[in-house]
C-alpha positions as CSV (number, residue, x, y, z in Angstrom):
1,X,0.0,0.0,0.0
2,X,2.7,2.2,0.2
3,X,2.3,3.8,-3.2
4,X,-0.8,4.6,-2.5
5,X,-2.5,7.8,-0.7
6,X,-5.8,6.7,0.0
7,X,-7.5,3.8,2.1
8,X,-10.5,2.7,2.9
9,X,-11.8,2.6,6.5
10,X,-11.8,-1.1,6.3
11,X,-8.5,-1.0,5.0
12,X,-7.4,0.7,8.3
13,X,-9.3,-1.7,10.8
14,X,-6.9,-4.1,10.1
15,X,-4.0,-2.3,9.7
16,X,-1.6,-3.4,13.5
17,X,-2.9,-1.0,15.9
18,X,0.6,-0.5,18.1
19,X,2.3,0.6,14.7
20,X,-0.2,3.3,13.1
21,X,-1.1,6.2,14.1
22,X,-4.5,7.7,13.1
23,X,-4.8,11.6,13.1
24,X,-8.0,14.4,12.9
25,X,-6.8,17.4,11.1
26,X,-10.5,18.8,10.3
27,X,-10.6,22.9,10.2
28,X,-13.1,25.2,8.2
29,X,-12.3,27.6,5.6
30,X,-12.4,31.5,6.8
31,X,-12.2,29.5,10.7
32,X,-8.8,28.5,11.5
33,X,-8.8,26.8,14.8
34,X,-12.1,25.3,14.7
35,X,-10.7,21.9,14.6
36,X,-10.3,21.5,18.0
37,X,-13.4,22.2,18.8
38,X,-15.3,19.7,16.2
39,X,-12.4,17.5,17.6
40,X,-13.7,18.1,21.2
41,X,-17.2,17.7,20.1
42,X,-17.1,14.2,18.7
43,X,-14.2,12.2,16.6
44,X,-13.3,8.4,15.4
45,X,-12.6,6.3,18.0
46,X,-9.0,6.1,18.6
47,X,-7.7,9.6,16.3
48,X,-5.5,11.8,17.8
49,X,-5.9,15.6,17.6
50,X,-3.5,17.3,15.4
51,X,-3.9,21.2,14.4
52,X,-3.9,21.7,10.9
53,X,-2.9,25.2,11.3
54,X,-0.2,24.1,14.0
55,X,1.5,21.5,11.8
56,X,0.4,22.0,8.3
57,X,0.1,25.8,7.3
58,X,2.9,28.3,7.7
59,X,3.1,31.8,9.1
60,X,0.1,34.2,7.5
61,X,1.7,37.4,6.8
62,X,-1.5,39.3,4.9
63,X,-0.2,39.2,1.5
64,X,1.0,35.1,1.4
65,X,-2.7,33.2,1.5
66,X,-4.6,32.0,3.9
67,X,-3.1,28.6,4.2
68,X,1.0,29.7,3.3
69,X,3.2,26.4,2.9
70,X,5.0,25.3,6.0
71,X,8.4,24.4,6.0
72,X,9.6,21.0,6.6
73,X,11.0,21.5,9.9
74,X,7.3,23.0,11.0
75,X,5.9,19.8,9.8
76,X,8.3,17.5,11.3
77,X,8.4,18.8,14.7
78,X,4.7,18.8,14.9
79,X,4.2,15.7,13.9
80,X,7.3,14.3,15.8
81,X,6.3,16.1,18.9
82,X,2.6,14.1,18.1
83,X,4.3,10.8,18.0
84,X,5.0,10.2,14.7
85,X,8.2,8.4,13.4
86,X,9.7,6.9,10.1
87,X,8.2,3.5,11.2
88,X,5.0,4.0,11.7
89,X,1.9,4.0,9.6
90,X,0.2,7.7,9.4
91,X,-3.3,7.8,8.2
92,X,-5.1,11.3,8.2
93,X,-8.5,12.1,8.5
94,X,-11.0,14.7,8.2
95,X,-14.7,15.4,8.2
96,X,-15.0,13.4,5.1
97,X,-14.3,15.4,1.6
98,X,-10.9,14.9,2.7
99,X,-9.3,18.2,1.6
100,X,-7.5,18.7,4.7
101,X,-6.2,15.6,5.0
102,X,-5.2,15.4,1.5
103,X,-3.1,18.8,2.5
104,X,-1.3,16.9,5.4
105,X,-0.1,13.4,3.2
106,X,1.2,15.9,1.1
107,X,3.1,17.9,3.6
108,X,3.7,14.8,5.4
109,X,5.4,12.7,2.4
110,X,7.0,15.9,1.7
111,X,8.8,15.6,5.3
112,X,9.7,12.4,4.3
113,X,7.5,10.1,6.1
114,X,6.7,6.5,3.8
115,X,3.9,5.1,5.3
116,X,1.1,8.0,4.6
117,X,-2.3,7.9,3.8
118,X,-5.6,9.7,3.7
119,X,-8.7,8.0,5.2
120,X,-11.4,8.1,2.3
121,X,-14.8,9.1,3.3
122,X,-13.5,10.4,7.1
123,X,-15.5,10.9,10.2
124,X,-18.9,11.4,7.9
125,X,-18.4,7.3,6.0
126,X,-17.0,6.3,9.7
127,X,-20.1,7.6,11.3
128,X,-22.4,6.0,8.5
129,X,-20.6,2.7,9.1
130,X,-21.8,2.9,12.6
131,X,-18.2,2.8,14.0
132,X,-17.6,4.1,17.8
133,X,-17.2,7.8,18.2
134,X,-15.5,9.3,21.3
135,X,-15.7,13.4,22.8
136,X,-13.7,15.5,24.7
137,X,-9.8,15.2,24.4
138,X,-7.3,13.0,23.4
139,X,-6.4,10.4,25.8
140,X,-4.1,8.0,24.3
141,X,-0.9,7.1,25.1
142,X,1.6,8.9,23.0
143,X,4.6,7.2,21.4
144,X,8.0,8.6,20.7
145,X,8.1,10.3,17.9
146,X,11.6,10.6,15.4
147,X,12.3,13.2,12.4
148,X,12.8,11.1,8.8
149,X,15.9,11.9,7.5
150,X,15.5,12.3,4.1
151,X,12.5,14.3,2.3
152,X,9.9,12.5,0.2
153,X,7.9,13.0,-3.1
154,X,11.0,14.4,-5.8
155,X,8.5,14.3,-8.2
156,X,6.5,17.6,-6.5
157,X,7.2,20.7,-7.8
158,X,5.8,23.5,-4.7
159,X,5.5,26.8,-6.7
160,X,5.7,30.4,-5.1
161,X,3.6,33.0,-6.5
162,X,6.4,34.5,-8.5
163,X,7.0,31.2,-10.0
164,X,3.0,31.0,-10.7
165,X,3.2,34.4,-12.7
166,X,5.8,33.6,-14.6
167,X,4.0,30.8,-15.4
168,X,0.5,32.4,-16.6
169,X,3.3,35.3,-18.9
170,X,4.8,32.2,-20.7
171,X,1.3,30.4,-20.8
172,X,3.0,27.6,-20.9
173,X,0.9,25.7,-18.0
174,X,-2.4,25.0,-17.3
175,X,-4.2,25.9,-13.8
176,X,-6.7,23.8,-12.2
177,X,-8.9,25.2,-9.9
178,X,-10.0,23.4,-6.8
179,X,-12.6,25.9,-5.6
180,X,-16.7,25.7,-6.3
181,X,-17.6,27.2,-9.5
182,X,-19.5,30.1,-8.4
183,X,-16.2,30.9,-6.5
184,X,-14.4,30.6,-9.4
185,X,-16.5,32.6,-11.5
186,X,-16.3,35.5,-9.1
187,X,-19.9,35.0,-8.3
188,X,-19.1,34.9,-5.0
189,X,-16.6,35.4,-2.3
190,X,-16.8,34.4,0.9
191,X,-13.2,34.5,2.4
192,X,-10.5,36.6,0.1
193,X,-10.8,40.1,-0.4
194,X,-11.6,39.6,-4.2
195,X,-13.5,37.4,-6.1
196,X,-12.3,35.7,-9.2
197,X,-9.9,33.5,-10.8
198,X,-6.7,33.6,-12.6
199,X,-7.3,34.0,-16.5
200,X,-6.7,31.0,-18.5
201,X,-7.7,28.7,-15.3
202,X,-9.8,26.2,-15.6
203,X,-12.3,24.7,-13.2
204,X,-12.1,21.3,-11.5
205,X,-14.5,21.2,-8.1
206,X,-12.8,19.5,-5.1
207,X,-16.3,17.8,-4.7
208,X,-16.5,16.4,-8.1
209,X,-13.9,13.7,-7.2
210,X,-16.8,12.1,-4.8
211,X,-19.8,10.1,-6.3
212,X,-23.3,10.5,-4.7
213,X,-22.5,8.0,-2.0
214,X,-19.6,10.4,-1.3
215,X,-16.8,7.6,-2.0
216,X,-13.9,9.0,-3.8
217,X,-14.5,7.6,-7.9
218,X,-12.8,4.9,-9.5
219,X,-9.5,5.7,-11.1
220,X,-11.3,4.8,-14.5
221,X,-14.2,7.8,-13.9
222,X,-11.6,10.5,-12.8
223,X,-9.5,9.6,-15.8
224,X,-12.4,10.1,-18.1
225,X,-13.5,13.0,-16.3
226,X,-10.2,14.9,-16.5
227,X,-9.6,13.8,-19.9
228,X,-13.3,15.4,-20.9
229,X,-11.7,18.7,-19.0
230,X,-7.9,18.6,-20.2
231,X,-8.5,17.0,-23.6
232,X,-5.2,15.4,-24.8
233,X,-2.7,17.8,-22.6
234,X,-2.7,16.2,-19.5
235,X,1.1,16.1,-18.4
236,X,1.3,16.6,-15.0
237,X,4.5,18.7,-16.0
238,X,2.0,21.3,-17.8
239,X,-0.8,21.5,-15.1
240,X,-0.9,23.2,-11.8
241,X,-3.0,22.7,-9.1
242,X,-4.3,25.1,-6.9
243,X,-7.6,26.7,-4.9
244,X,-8.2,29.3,-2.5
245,X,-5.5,28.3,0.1
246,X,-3.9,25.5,-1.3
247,X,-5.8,22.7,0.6
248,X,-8.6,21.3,-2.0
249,X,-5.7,21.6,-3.9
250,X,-4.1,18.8,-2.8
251,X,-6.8,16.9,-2.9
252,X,-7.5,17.4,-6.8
253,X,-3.2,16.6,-7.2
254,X,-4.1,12.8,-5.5
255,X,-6.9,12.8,-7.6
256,X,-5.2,13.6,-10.8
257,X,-2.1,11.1,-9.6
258,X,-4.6,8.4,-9.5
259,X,-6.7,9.1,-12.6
260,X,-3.2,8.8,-14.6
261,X,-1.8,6.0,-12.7
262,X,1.2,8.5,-11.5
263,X,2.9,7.8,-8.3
264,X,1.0,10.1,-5.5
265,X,2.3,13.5,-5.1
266,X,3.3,14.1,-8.6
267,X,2.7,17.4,-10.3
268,X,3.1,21.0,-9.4
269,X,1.5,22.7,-6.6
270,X,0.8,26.6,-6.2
271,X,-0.5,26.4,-2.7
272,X,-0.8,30.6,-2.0
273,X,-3.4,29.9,-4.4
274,X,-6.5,32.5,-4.8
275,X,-6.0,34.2,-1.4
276,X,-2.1,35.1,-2.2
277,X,-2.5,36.0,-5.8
278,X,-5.4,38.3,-5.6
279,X,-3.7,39.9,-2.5
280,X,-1.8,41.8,-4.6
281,X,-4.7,44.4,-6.9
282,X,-1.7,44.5,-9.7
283,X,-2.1,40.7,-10.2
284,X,-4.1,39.6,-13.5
285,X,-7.7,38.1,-12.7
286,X,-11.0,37.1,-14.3
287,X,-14.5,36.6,-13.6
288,X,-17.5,35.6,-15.1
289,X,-18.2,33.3,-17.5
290,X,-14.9,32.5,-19.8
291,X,-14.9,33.1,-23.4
292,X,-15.3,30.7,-25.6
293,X,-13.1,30.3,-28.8
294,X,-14.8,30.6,-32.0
């Protein structure tokens, strides 16, 4: 399973308990910091807390997103300090769209962790499988926890916003857009100070990887799906994946990596996303509905 990001709840049941390590990383968009308290509130059976913000979003300065990258050593000391080691499984989980947790196996395999993966369907399919659910805080025992010493996934590129520009001037790449449509028509804007998209983007939903039942799609339906958006072009060297803070994000990279058969965590990542690029007014951006060729 290692070359794989997701698993499937009854996947993880029988997983060895003493060697894995199950974490909640659920938070809100525009609420940083509510994870705790949904964590307090009710959680899986067995997960450990673990602050998304604390371990897998940097420093917010006002102009760098809402979510800014975190450097390796942020990520490994949270995550150490949590109990985490090179020799342990790590399986994240979140409230069930997985976008969060998609954001930490990224970060996480980043760091250079191997045994990673993302709980498909989180506490919502846990809940509908009837499984034990626990309140208040955290409880278990907490291993030592050890730094990996080398970093993971040399086949993500992590783009700053300079990078992402030059980019869109060349218009040499492609960008995918995580976010709902309406946000990325500019319709609406609930969180960053202006609505819109990058020009030339085009839109793949974070929720459209999901089928009704809300199980992540076969490979076989994303692929078609993707191809229907991407036509031919769909080198991972050409497309960039990003959203409003560069968590769904993550989610649609995974999603994209398994469509194509690629080895998870490959592709480039612009993770300032919507919220860094439209901080700055001299920025290109669109809205509305695009134009079509004749």
């Amino acid at each position: 399973m290692q070359n794989r990001a997701f698993i499937s709840i009854e996947e993880f049941l029988a997983l060895p308990k003493d060697e894995t390590l199950l974490f909640d990383v659920r938070s809100a968009v525009g609420n940083p910091g509510v994870g705790h308290e949904l964590y307090l509130s009710s959680h899986a059976s067995g997960a450990r807390y673990l602050s998304f913000e604390g371990a897998f979003s940097g420093p917010v300065t006002g102009t760098n997103g809402r979510n800014p990258w975190p450097s390796r050593e942020q990520v490994v000391e949270a995550l150490a300090a949590a109990g985490a080691s090179p020799d342990r499984t790590i399986v994240f989980m979140d409230g069930g769209s997985t976008p969060y947790a998609c954001r930490a196996w990224v970060c996480t395999k980043q760091a250079g962790y191997p045994r990673v993966f993302v709980l498909e369907g989180g506490l919502a399919r846990w809940q509908a499988m009837d499984l034990p659910v626990e309140s208040g805080e955290d409880r278990l025992a907490k291993p030592e926890g050890r730094a990996p010493e080398t970093k993971g996934l040399p086949n993500l590129e992590v783009l700053c916003v300079e990078e992402a520009h030059a980019e869109l001037l060349k218009n040499h790449a492609r960008f995918l857009d995580a976010r709902p449509h309406p946000r990325w028509l500019g319709v609406v804007e609930p969180v960053d100070p202006f609505p819109g998209r990058i020009p030339g983007s085009l839109n793949r939903p974070e929720m459209d990887n999901f089928d009704a039942s809300g199980r992540l799609k076969s490979p076989e339906t994303l692929r078609a799906e993707f191809d229907a958006l991407l036509g031919e072009d769909h080198d991972p060297a050409r497309i960039i994946h990003l959203c409003g803070s560069g968590v769904a994000a993550c989610l649609n990279l995974l999603a994209f990596d398994l469509a194509y058969g690629l080895e998870p965590g490959t592709g480039r990542l612009y993770p300032g996303s919507w919220s860094e690029w439209c901080a700055d007014p001299t920025r290109p951006k669109a809205v509305g509905e695009p134009q079509r060729k004749a």
